[in-house]
C-alpha positions as CSV (number, residue, x, y, z in Angstrom):
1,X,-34.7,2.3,11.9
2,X,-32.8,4.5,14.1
3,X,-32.7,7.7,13.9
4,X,-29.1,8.3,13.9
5,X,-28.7,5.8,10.2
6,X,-27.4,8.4,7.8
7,X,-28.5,6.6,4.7
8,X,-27.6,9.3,2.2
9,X,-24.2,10.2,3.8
10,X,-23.7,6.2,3.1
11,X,-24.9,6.3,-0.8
12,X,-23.4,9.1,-1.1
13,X,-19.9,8.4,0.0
14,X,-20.5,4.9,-2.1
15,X,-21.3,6.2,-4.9
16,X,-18.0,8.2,-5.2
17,X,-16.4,4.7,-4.8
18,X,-18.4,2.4,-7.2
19,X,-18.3,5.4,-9.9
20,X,-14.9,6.7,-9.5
21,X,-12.2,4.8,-12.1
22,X,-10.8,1.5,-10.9
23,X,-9.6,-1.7,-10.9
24,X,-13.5,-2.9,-11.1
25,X,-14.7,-0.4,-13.6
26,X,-11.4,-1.0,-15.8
27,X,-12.3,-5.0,-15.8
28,X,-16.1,-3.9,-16.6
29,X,-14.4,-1.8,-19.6
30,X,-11.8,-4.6,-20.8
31,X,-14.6,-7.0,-20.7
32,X,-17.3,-5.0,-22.6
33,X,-15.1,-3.9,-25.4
34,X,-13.5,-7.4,-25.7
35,X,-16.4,-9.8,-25.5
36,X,-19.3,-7.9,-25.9
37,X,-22.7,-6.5,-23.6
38,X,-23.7,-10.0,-22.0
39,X,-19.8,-10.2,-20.6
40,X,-19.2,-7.1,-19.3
41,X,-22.4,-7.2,-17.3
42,X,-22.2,-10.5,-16.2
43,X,-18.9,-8.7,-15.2
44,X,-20.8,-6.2,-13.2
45,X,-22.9,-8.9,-11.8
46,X,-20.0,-10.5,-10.1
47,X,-18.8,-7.4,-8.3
48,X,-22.1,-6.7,-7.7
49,X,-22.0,-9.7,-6.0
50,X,-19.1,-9.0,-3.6
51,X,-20.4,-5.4,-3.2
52,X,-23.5,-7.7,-1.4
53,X,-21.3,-9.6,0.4
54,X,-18.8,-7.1,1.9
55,X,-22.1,-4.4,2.8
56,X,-23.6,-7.5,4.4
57,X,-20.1,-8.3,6.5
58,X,-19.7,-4.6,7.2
59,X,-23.3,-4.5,8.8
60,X,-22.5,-7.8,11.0
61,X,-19.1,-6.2,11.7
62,X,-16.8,-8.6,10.1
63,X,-14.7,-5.2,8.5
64,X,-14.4,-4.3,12.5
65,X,-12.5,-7.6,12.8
66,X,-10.6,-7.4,9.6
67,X,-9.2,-4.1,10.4
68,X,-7.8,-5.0,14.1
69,X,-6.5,-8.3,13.2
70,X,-3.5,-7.8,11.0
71,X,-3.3,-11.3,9.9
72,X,-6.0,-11.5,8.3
73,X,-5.5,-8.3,6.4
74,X,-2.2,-9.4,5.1
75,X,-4.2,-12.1,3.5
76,X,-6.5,-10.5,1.6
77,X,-3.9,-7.7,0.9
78,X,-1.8,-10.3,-1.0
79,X,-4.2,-12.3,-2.2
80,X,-5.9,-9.0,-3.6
81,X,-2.6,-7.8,-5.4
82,X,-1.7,-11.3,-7.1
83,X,-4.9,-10.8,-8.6
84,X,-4.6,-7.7,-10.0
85,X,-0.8,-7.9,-10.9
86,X,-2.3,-11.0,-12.7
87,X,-4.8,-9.3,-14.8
88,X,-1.8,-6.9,-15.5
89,X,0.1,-9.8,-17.0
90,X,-2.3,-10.7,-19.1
91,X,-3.0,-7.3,-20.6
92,X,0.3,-6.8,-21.2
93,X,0.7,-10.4,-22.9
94,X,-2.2,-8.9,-25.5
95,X,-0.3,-5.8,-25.6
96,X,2.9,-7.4,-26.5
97,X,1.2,-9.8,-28.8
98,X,-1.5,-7.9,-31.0
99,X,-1.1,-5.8,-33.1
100,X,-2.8,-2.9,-34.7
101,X,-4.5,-4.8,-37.8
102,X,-4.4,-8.5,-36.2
103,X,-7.8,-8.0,-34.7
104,X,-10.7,-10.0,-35.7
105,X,-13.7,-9.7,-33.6
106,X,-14.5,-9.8,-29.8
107,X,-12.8,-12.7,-28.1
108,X,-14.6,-15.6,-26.5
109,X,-14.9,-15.2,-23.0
110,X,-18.1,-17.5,-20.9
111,X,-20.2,-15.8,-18.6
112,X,-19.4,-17.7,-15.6
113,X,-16.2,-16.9,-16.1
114,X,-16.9,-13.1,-16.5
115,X,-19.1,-13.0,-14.0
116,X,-16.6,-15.0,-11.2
117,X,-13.4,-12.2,-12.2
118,X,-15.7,-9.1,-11.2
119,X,-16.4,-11.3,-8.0
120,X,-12.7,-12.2,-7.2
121,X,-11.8,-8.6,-8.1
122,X,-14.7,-7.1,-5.6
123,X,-13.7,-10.0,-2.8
124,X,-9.9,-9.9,-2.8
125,X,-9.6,-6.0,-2.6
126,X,-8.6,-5.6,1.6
127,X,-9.1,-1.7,0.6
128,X,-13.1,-2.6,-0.3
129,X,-14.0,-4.2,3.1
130,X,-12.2,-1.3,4.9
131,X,-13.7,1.1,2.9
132,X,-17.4,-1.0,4.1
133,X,-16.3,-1.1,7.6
134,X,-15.9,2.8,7.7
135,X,-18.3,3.5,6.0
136,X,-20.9,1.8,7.9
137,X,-19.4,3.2,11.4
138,X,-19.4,6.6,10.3
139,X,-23.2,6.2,8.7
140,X,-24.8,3.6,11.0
141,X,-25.1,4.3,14.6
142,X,-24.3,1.5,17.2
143,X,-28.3,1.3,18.1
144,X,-29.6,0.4,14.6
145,X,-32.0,-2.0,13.8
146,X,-31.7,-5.3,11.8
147,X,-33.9,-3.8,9.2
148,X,-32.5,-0.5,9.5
149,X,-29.2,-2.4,8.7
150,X,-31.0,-4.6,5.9
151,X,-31.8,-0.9,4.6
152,X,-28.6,-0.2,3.9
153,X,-27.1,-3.1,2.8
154,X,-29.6,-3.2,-0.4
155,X,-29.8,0.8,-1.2
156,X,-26.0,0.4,-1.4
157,X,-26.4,-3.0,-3.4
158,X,-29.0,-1.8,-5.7
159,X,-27.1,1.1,-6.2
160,X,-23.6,-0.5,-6.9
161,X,-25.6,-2.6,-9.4
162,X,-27.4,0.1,-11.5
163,X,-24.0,2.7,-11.5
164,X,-21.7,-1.1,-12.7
165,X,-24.5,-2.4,-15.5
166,X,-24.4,1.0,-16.7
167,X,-21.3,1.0,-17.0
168,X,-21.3,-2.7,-19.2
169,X,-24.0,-1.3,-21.4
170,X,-22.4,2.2,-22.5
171,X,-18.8,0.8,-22.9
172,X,-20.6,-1.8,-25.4
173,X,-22.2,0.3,-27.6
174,X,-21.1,0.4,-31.1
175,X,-19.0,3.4,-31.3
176,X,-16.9,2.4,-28.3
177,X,-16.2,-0.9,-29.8
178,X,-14.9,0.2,-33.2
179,X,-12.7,2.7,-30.7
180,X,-11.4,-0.2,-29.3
181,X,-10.8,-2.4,-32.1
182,X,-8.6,0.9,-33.8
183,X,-6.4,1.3,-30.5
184,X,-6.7,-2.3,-29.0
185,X,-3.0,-2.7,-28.7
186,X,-2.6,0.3,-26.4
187,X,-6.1,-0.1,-24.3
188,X,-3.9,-3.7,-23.0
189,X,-1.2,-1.5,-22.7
190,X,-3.5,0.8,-20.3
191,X,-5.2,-1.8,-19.0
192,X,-1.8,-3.7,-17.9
193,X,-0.3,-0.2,-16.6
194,X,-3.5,0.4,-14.3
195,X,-4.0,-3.0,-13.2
196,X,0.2,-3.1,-12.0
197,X,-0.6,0.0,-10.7
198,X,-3.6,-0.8,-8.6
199,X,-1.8,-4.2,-7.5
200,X,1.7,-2.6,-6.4
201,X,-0.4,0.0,-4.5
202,X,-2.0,-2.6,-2.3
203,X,0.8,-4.9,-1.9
204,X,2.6,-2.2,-0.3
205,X,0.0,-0.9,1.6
206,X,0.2,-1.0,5.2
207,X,-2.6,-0.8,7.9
208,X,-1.7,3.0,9.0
């Protein structure tokens, strides 16, 4: 590895992301509390996933490319937003719906289903590969090595991983699910404010 990589400045600055409240930790939440463990971290797993795929596309300099060609960012910046303003529809279709006493148990939601919304969610978000692209040209200097780069692209992967699973498994225990089922009518209200939120913020984003 060179010895310019600043791996720590790189997990560091990553960790702040994965960990701080968002769209992805929100689904991981909604998930958990709605279906149970095994879908919230097959939730996880899917943004775990894209958190792979964007470090790996950072460190072959695909975020460069995505940042100078506005085009393509527009894409993913709309594409990003109608998924989020979608999940906010659906929120607040439960929200509107469901009431205080009508719940009866955790709904039924497959695993590949779980696990493909935390990967849309990680892959449609412009803001994510940006955030990669920086990250990695602030942290990786221009004479790194192919394994210095693989080096990077897992610690951040493995790390993503273990902060989103955790995640799953402590908004799944017991006491956060009866939380839930008391206030589920107003955690799809939150849910559908954050998700609008998050969606409206990156559809009228701009490059600069």
């Amino acid at each position: 590895m060179a010895d310019g990589l600043n791996l720590w400045l790189i997990l560091g600055a990553a960790f702040i992301a994965v960990a701080s409240p968002g769209p992805g930790t929100l689904a991981i939440a909604g998930a958990s509390m709605r279906a149970g463990r095994r879908s919230g971290l097959a939730l996880a797993s899917g943004m775990t996933t894209g958190s792979f795929v964007l470090g790996t596309s950072a460190a072959l300099g695909l975020g460069t490319l995505l940042a100078a060609n506005q085009v393509f960012f527009e894409i993913f910046r709309y594409v990003g937003s109608g998924y989020l303003l979608y999940l906010a529809y659906r929120s607040l279709r439960a929200f509107l719906s469901t009431g205080p006493s009508e719940y009866r148990g955790r709904t039924s939601t497959s695993l590949r289903s779980a696990y493909l919304t935390g990967l849309a969610i990680h892959l449609t978000n412009p803001k994510a590969i940006l955030f990669f692209g920086a990250l990695y040209a602030i942290g990786v200097p221009a004479d790194v090595t192919a394994p210095g780069l693989a080096v990077v692209v897992v610690a951040v992967s493995l790390q993503t991983m273990l902060i989103l699973h955790a995640y799953a498994l402590l908004l799944s225990m017991p006491k956060v699910m009866k939380t839930y089922v008391r206030a589920r009518k107003w955690f799809e209200g939150l849910f559908a404010l954050i998700f609008g939120a998050a969606g409206l913020r990156i559809f009228l984003s701009r490059m600069n």
